[in-house]
KOLVOTOR-855448 format. One record per residue (C-alpha): x, z, y; residue number from 1. Coordinates in Angstrom, 1 decimal. Layout:
REM KOLVOTOR-855448
+--------+--------+--------+-----+
|     c1 |     c3 |     c2 | num |
+--------+--------+--------+-----+
|      X |      Z |      Y | NUM |
...
+--------+--------+--------+-----+
***
This chain:
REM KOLVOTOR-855448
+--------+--------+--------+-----+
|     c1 |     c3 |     c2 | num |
+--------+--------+--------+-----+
|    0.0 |    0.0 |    0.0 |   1 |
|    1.5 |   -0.9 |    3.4 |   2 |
|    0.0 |    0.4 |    6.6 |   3 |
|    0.1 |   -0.3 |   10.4 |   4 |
|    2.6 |    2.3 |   10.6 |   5 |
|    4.9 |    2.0 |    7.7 |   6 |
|    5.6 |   -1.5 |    9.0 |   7 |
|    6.0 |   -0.3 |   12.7 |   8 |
|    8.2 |    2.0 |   10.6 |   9 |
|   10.4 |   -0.7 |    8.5 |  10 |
|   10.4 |   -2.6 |   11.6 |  11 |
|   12.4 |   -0.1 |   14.1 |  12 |
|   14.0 |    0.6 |   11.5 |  13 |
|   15.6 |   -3.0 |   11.7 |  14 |
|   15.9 |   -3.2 |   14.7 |  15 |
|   18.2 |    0.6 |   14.5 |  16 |
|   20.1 |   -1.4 |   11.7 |  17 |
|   20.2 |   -4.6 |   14.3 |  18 |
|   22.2 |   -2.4 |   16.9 |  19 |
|   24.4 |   -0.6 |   14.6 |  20 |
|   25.9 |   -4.1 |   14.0 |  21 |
|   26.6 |   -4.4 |   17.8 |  22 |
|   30.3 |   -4.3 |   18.3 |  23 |
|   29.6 |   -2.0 |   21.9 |  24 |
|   27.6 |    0.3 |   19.9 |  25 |
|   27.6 |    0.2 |   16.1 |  26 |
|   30.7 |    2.8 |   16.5 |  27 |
|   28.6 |    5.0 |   18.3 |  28 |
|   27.6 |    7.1 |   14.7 |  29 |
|   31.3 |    6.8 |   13.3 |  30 |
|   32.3 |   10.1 |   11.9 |  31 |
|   36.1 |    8.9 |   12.0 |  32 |
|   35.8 |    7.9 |   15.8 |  33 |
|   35.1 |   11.4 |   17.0 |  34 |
|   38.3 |   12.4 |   15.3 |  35 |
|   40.6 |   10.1 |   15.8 |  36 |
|   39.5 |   10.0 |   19.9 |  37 |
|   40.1 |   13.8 |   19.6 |  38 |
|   43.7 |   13.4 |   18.7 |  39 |
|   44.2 |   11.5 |   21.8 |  40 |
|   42.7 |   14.2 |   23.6 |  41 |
|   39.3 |   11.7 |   24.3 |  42 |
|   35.5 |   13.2 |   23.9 |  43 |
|   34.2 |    9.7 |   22.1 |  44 |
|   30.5 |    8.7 |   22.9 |  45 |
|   29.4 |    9.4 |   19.4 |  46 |
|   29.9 |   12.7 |   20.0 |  47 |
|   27.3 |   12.9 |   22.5 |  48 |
|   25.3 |   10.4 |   20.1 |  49 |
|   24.9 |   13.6 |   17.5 |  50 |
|   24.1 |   16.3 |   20.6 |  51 |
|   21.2 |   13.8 |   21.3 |  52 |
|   20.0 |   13.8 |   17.5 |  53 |
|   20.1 |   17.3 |   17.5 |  54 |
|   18.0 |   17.7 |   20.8 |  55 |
|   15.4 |   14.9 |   19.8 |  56 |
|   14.7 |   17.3 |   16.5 |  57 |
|   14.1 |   19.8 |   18.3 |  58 |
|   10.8 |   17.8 |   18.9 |  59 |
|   10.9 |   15.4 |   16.4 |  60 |
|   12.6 |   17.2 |   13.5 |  61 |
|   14.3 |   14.4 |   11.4 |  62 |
|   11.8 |   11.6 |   12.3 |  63 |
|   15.0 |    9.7 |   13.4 |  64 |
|   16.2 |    9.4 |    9.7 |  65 |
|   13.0 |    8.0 |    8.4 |  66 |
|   12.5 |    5.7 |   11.5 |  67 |
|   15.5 |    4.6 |   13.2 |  68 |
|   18.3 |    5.1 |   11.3 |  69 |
|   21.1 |    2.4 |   10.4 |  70 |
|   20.7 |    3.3 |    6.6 |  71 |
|   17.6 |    3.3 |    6.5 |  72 |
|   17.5 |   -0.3 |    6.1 |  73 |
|   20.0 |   -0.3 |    3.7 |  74 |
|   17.9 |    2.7 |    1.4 |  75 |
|   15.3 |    0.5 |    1.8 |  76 |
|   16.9 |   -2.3 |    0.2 |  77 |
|   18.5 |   -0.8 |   -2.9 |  78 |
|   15.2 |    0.9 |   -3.1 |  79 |
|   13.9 |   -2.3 |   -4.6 |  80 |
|   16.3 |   -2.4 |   -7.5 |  81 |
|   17.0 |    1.6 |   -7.9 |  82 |
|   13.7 |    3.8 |   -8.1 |  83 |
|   14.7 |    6.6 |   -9.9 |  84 |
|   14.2 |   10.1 |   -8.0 |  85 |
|   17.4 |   11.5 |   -7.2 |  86 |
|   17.8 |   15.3 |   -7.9 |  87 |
|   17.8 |   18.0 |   -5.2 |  88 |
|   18.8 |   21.6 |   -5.1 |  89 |
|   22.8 |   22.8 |   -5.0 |  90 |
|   23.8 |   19.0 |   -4.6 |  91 |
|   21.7 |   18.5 |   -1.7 |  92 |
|   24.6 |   21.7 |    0.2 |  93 |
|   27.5 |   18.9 |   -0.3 |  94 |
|   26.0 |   17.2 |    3.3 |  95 |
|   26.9 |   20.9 |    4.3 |  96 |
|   30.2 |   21.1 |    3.6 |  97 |
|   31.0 |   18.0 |    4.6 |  98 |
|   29.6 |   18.9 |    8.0 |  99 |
|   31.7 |   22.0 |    8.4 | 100 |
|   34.7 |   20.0 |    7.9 | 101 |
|   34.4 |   17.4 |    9.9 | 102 |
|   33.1 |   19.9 |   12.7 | 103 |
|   36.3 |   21.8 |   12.2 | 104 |
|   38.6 |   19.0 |   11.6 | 105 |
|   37.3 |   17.8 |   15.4 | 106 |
|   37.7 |   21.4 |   16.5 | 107 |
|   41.9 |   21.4 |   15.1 | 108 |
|   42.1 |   17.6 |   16.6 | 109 |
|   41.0 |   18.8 |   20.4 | 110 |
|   43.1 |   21.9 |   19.8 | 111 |
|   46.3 |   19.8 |   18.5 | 112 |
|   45.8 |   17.6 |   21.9 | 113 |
|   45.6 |   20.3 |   24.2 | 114 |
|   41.8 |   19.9 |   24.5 | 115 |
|   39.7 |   16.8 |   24.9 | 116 |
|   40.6 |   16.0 |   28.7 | 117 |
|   38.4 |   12.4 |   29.4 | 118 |
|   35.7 |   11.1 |   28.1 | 119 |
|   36.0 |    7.7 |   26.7 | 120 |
|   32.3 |    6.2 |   26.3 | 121 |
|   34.2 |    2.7 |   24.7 | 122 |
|   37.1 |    4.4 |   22.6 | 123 |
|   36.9 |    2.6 |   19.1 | 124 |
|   34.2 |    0.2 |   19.8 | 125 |
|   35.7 |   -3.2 |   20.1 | 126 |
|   36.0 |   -3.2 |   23.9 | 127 |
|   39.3 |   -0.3 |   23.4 | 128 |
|   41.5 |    1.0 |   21.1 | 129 |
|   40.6 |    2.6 |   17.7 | 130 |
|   40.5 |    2.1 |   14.4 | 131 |
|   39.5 |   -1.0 |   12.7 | 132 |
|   35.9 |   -1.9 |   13.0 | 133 |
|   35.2 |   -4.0 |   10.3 | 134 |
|   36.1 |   -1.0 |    7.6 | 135 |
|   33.6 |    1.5 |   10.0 | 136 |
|   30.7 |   -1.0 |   10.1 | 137 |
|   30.7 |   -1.6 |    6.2 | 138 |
|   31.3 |    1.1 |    5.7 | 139 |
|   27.7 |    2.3 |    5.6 | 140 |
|   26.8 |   -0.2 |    2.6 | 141 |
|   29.9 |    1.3 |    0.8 | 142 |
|   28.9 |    5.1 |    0.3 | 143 |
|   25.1 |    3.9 |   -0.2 | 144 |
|   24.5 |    1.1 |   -2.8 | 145 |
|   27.1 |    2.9 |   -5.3 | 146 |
|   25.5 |    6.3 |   -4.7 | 147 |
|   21.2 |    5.3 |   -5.2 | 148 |
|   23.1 |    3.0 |   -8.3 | 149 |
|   24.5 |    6.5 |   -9.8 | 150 |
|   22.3 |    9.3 |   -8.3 | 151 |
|   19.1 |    7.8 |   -7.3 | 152 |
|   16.9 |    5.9 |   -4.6 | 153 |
|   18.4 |    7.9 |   -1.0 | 154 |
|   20.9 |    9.6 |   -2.8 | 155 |
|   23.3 |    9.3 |   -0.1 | 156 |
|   20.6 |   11.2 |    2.7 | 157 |
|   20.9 |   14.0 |    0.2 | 158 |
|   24.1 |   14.5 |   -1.0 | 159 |
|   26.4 |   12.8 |    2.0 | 160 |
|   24.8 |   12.3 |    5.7 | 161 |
|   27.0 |   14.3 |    7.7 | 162 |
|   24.8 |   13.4 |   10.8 | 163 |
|   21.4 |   15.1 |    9.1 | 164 |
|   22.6 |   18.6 |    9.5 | 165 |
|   22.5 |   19.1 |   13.3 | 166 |
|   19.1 |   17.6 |   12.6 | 167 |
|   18.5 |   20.5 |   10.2 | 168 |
|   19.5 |   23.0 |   12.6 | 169 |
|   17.6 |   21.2 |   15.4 | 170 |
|   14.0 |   21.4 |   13.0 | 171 |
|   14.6 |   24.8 |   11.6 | 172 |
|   14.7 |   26.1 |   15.7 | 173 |
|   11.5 |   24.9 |   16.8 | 174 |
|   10.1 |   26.0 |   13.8 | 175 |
|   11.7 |   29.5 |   14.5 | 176 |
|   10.0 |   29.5 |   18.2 | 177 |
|    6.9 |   27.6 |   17.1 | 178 |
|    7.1 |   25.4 |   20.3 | 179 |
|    4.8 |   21.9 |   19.8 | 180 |
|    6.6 |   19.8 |   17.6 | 181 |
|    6.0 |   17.0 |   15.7 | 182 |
|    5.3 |   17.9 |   11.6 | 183 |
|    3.1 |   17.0 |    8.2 | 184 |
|    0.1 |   19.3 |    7.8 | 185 |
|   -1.8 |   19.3 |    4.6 | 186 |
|   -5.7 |   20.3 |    3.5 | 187 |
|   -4.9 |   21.9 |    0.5 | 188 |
|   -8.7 |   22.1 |   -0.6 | 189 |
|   -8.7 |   18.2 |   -0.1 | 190 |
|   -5.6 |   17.3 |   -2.6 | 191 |
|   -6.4 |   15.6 |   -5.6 | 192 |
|   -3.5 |   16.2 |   -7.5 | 193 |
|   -3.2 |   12.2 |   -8.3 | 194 |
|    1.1 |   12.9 |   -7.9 | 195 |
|    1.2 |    9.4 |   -5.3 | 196 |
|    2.9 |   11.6 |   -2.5 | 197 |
|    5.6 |   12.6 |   -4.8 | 198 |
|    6.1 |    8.6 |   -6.2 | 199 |
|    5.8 |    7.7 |   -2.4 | 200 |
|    8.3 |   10.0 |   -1.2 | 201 |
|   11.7 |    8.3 |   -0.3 | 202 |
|   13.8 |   11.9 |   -0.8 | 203 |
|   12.1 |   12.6 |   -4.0 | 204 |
|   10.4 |   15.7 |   -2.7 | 205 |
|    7.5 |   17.6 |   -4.4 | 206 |
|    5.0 |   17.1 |   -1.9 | 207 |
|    2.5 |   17.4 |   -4.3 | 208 |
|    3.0 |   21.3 |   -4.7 | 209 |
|    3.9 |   21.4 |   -0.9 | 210 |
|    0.5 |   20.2 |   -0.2 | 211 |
|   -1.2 |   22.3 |   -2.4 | 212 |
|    0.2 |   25.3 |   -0.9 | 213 |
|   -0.9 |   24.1 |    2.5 | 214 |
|    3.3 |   24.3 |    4.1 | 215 |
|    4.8 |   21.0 |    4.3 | 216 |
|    8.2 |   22.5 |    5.5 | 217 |
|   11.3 |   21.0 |    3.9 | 218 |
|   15.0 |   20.5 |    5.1 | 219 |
|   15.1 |   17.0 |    3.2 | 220 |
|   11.7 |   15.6 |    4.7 | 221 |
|   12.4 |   12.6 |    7.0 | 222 |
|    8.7 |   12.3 |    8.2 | 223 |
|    8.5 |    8.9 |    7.0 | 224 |
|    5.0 |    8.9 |    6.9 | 225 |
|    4.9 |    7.7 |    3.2 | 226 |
|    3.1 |   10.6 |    1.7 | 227 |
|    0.3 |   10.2 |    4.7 | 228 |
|   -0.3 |    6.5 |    4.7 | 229 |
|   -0.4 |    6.4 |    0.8 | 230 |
|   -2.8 |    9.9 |    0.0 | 231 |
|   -5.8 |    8.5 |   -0.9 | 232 |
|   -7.9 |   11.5 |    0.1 | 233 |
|   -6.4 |   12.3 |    3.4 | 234 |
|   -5.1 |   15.5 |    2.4 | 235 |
|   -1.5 |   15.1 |    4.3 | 236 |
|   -1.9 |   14.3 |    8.4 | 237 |
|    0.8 |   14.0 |   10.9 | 238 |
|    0.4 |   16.4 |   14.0 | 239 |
|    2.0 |   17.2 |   16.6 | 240 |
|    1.3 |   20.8 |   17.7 | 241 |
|    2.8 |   24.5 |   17.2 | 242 |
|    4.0 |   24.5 |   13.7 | 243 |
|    2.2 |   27.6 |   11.9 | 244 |
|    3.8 |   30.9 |   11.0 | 245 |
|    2.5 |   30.4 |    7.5 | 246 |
|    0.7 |   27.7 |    5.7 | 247 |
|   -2.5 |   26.3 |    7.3 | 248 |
|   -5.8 |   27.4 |    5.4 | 249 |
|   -7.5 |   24.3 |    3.5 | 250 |
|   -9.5 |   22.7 |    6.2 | 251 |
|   -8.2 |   24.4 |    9.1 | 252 |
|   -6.3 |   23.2 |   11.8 | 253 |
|   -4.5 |   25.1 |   14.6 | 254 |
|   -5.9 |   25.0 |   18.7 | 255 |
|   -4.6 |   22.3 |   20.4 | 256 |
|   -3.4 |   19.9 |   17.0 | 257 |
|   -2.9 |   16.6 |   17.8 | 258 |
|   -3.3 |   14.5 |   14.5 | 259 |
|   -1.6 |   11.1 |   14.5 | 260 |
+--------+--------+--------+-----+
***
């Protein structure tokens, strides 16, 4: 079943893929340009590129990953070959580690330097210097076809994405202070228990049981809008509202919801 907005979806997220190919801005999401700028004593544009991800989640959660991301085009494509689930739990804390490393290797690169003295918006992509380009930009389809072959459909998002964390961090805030937000709410009383939100699901998630419970919180949810467009009793909405303290009641929706 595709919808009005799963193709709205698929089609920014071509046009996200489009720009990452742009030589002025495709570098923009390296996580080896940050490091190597830092070296040289440069704060690289990317940089900023990851404080903006983590303030637009503090609206929009992870949206970005399920709408506008590079890779999501590339998922989407070894998606039609590889449609095995890829496993959660402890692997899903590798994306984890790999973010505290890189955060501290840019810390010890900015230390080594003496401290990140300019800013450099066009270090690294095409225009300066940096390191080569052509390695960077494929990069992407390197880490991703091999991993959904091995692991399963997204397996990368889970295991790898050194980006979704400070989108993590960003979601699990304005959850924390409850300010209007953008999230999934389920009817609980209104779930079938057909299982088409959980084959729907890019990340393999368990909406099923989320729904039934009424909380639709999870760290790996992209809000892709596949579990909505394809419940055939309406049970999951967006909305865009005060996320609850706990679950919503079956049938009951918060003042002020907004339901997209």
């Amino acid at each position: 079943m595709k919808t009005r907005r799963q193709r709205l979806r698929r089609t920014l997220a071509v046009v996200g893929f489009l720009l990452f190919q742009i030589p002025l801005l495709h570098l923009f999401m390296s996580p080896v340009l940050p490091i190597v700028a830092a070296f040289r004593g440069i704060l690289a544009a990317s940089v900023l590129t990851y404080g903006v991800l983590f303030l637009v989640s503090l609206v929009l959660g992870r949206a970005f990953c399920g709408w506008f991301c590079p890779a999501t085009v590339i998922q989407e494509l070894a998606y039609l070959v590889v449609k095995r689930p890829a496993k959660g739990g402890w692997p899903d804390r590798i994306k984890y580690v790999l973010w505290g490393l890189w955060s501290a290797s840019l810390v010890v690169a900015a230390i080594h330097a003496g401290g990140l003295r300019r800013f450099d918006p066009l270090f690294g992509t095409g225009v300066g210097s940096g390191p080569p380009r052509v390695v960077l930009q494929f990069g992407a389809f390197v880490l991703i076809l091999p991993l959904a072959a091995l692991f399963g459909r997204w397996a990368s998002c889970h295991y790898l994405c050194w980006i979704a964390p400070f989108m993590v961090i960003g979601t699990r805030i304005k959850d924390a202070f409850r300010w209007p937000s953008l999230h999934l709410r389920a009817s609980a009383d209104a779930c079938l228990a057909c299982a088409t939100c959980n084959q729907s699901c890019p990340m393999s998630l368990d909406v099923g049981a989320m729904a039934v419970r009424g909380g639709m919180r999870n760290d790996e949810c992209m809000l892709c809008g596949n579990c909505v467009d394809h419940c055939p009793a309406g049970a999951i909405r967006f909305a865009f509202a005060r996320p609850a303290n706990n679950p919503v009641p079956p049938g009951v929706a918060s003042a002020k919801t907004v339901y997209l």
